[in-house]
C-alpha positions in Angstrom: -81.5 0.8 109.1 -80.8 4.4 107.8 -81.4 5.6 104.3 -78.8 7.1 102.8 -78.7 10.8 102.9 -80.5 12.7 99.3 -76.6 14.6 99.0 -74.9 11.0 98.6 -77.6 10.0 96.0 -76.9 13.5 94.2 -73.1 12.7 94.6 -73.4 9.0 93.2 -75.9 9.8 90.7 -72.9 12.8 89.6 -69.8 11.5 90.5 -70.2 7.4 88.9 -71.0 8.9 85.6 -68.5 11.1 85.2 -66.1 9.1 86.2 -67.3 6.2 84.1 -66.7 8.5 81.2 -63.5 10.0 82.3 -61.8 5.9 82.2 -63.5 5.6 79.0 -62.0 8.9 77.5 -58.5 7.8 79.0 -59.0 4.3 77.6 -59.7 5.2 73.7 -57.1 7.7 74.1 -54.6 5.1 75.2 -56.0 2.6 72.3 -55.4 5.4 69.7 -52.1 6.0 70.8 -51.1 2.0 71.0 -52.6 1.9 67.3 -50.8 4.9 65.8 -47.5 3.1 66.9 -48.4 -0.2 66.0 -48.9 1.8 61.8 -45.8 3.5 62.6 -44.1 0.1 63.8 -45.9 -1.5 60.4 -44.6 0.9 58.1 -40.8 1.2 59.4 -40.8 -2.2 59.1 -42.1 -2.2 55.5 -39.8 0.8 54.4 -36.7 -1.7 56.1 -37.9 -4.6 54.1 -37.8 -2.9 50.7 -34.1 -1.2 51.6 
């Protein structure tokens, strides 16, 4: 059996990090957003109560 080539290990070792922390980034952005809605959702629904 071969061993895999020293540039794939160079791309792994680059390429699975970076894209673990690109989903990461892309995931707490998308958690901030639903958050900031869910307050804005909270607080409509408050200011409609007390009307």
């Amino acid at each position: 059996m071969d061993t895999i080539s020293e540039g794939w290990l160079q791309f792994l070792f680059v390429a699975v990090p970076v894209l673990s922390l690109v989903g990461a980034w892309m995931g707490l952005r998308t958690a901030g957003r639903l958050a900031e809605r869910r307050q804005h959702d909270i607080n409509k629904k408050k200011v409609d109560e007390l009307e």
